[in-house]
N, C-alpha and C positions, 0 to 999 in steps of 0.2 A: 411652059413649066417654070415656075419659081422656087429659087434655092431655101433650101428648109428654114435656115435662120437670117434670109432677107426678110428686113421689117414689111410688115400688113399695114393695109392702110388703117387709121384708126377704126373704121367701123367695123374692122374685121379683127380686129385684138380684142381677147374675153376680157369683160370688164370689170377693171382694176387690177390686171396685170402688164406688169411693164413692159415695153418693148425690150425684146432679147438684144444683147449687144450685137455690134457686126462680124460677121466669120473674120478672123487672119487666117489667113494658110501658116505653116509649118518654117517655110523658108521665110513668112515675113519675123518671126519672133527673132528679137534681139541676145547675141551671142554673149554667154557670160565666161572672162576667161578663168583661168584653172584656181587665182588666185582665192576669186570671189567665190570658190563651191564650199559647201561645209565642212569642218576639220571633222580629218579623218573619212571623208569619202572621196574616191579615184577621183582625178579630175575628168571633165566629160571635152570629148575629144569635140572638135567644130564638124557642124553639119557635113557629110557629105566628103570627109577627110579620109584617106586611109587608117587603117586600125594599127593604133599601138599600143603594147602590153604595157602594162604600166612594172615602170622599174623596182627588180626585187632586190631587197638589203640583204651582204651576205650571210652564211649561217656563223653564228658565233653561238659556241655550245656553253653550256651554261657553267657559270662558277664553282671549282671541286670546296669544299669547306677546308683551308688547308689547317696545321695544326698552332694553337695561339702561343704567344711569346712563352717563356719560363716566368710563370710566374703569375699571370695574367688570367684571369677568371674565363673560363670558356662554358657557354649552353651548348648541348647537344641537341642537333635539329628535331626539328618537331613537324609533325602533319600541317600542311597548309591548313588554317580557317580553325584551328582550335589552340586559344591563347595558353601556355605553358608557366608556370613561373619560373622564378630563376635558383636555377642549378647549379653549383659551383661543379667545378669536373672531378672529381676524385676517379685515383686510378684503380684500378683493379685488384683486390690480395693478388699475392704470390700463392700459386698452386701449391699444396701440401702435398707433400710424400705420402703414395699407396704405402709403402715399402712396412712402415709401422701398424698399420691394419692388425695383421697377422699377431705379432706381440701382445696386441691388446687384448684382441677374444681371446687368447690364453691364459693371459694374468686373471681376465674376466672369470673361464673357466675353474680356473686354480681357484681361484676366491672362492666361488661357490660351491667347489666340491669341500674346503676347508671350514666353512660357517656351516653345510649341512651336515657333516661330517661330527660337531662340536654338538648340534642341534640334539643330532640322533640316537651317539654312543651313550648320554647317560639312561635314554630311554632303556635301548636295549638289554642295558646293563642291571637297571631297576626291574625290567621285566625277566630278568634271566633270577635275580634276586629274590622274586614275589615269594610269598607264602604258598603252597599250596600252587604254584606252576611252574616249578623250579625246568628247568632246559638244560639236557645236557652242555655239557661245549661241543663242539663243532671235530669232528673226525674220534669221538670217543668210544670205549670199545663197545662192546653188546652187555658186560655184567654193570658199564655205568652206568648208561641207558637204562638197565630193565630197575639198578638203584635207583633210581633219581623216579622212575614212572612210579615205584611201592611208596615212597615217601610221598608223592602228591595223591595215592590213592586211599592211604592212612589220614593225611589234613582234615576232614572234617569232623571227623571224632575228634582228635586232637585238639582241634579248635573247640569244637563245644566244651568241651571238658576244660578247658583253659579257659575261656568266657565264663564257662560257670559259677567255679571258684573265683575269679577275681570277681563277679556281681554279688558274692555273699563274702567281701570283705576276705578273701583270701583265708577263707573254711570251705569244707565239702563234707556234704552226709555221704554215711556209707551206702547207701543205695545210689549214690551219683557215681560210686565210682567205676559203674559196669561203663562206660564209655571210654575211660581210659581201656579198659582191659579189653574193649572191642576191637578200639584202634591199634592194639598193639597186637591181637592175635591175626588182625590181618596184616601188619607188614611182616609178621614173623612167618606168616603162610609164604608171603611172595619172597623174602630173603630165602627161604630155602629151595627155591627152586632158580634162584639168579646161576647161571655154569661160572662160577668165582673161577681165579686161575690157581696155581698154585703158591704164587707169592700173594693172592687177596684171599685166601681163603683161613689163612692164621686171622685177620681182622674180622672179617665176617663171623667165623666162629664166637670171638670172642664179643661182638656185639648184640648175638643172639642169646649167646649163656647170662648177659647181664641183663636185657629183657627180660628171659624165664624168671631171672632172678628176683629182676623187680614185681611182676607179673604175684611172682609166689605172696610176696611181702603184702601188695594190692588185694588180693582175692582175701584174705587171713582178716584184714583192716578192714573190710567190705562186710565179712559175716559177724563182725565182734565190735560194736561200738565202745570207743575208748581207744581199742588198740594202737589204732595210730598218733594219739595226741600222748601214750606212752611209751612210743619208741619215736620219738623224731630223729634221735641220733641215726639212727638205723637206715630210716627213709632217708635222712639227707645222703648219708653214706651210698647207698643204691642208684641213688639221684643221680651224683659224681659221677660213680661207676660208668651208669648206661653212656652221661653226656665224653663222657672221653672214650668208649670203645666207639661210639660215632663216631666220633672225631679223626679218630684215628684210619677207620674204613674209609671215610671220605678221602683223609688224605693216601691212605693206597690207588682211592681211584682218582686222583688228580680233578677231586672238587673240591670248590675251594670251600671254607667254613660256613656253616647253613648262617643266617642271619635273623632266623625265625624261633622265639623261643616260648614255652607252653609251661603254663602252671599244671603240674602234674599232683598229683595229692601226695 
């Protein structure tokens, strides 16, 4: 038997390949010592040697970042493998006091109850004013009430009649003036049925006798053309009358002066 990699005689080597080198065994290979092995691999112990560990460095735990001079620019660390640029240190604010929280939404709410407050009062005040939706005030009795409901259920007669004459230049035919006298037979209807007390019931009185009164002068001017462009004295006088027993009844019931005024014939 012959060793696998003993040379063949040449006629027995395929042709054109070389003859194999000669076998070394293991123990002929020349020792390299620990110096000659590559940096950074263990060095390799001699054939046949007992085993030894190779010596470990002790642990030394790694650097804490401690804090930089006074004065001296410090970066705060960063993730390994992603470059940061440079940061000076700035410290922290100073924590603000909860304590003033509380002050604030309340001034906040003060504020805004005072600007809606400012917003709203002229509304309501112009809508308590309007022509023709007059509103009592607020805790008044039952004869102001049912007053103030007869005079907004009277305003549209009132108004046309007032509209009329001023679009014909401040004249009125006597056939226009059944609207005045419409208007005024129904607030005279609902005044008499208001329960007045007995200290409103002197005004009341006397704001319904100056109606009649006017009412009489009206109806007279209505059937007879002329009549009333010869008595104007008379109508202005009636006129006065009626506006100041109003006035007067209103202020019994503690309302203030109407601010709605009507061309009356």
């Amino acid at each position: 038997m012959t060793w696998p990699y003993e040379p063949q005689p040449p006629d027995q080597q395929p042709y054109g390949q070389p003859a194999p080198p000669p076998f070394t065994p293991p123990s002929a290979q020349p020792y390299a010592p620990p110096s000659a092995q590559p940096y950074g691999q263990p060095a390799q112990q001699p054939y046949g040697s007992p085993y030894q560990p190779p010596a470990q460095q002790p642990y030394q735990p790694p650097a804490q970042p401690g804090y930089p001079p006074y004065g001296s620019p410090y970066q705060q660390p960063y993730p390994q493998g992603y470059a940061q640029p440079y940061r000076p240190y700035l410290a922290p604010p100073p924590r603000r006091s909860s304590r003033a929280l509380p002050w604030l939404v309340g001034l906040g709410v003060l504020l805004f109850i005072v600007v809606m407050g400012a917003i709203a009062l002229p509304v309501v005040r112009q809508q308590h004013a309007a022509c023709g939706s007059e509103r009592a005030p607020f805790g008044a009795s039952a004869a102001t009430t049912a007053y103030v409901r007869a005079v907004n259920a009277s305003y549209p007669e009132w108004s046309a009649m007032s509209n009329t004459i001023q679009s014909q230049d401040m004249k009125v035919r006597p056939d226009q003036m059944v609207l005045q006298l419409e208007g005024d037979e129904k607030f005279l209807a609902a005044l008499k049925t208001i329960p007045f007390s007995a200290s409103q019931r002197p005004a009341a009185d006397g704001l319904m006798t100056a109606i009649e009164q006017y009412d009489a002068f009206v109806q007279t001017a209505s059937q007879n053309p002329g009549y009333l462009s010869a008595n104007q004295e008379q109508d202005r006088t009636l006129n006065n009358e009626r506006a100041l027993a109003s006035s007067r009844l209103r202020s019994t019931l503690h309302l203030p002066l109407s601010a709605c005024s009507y061309n009356r014939p």
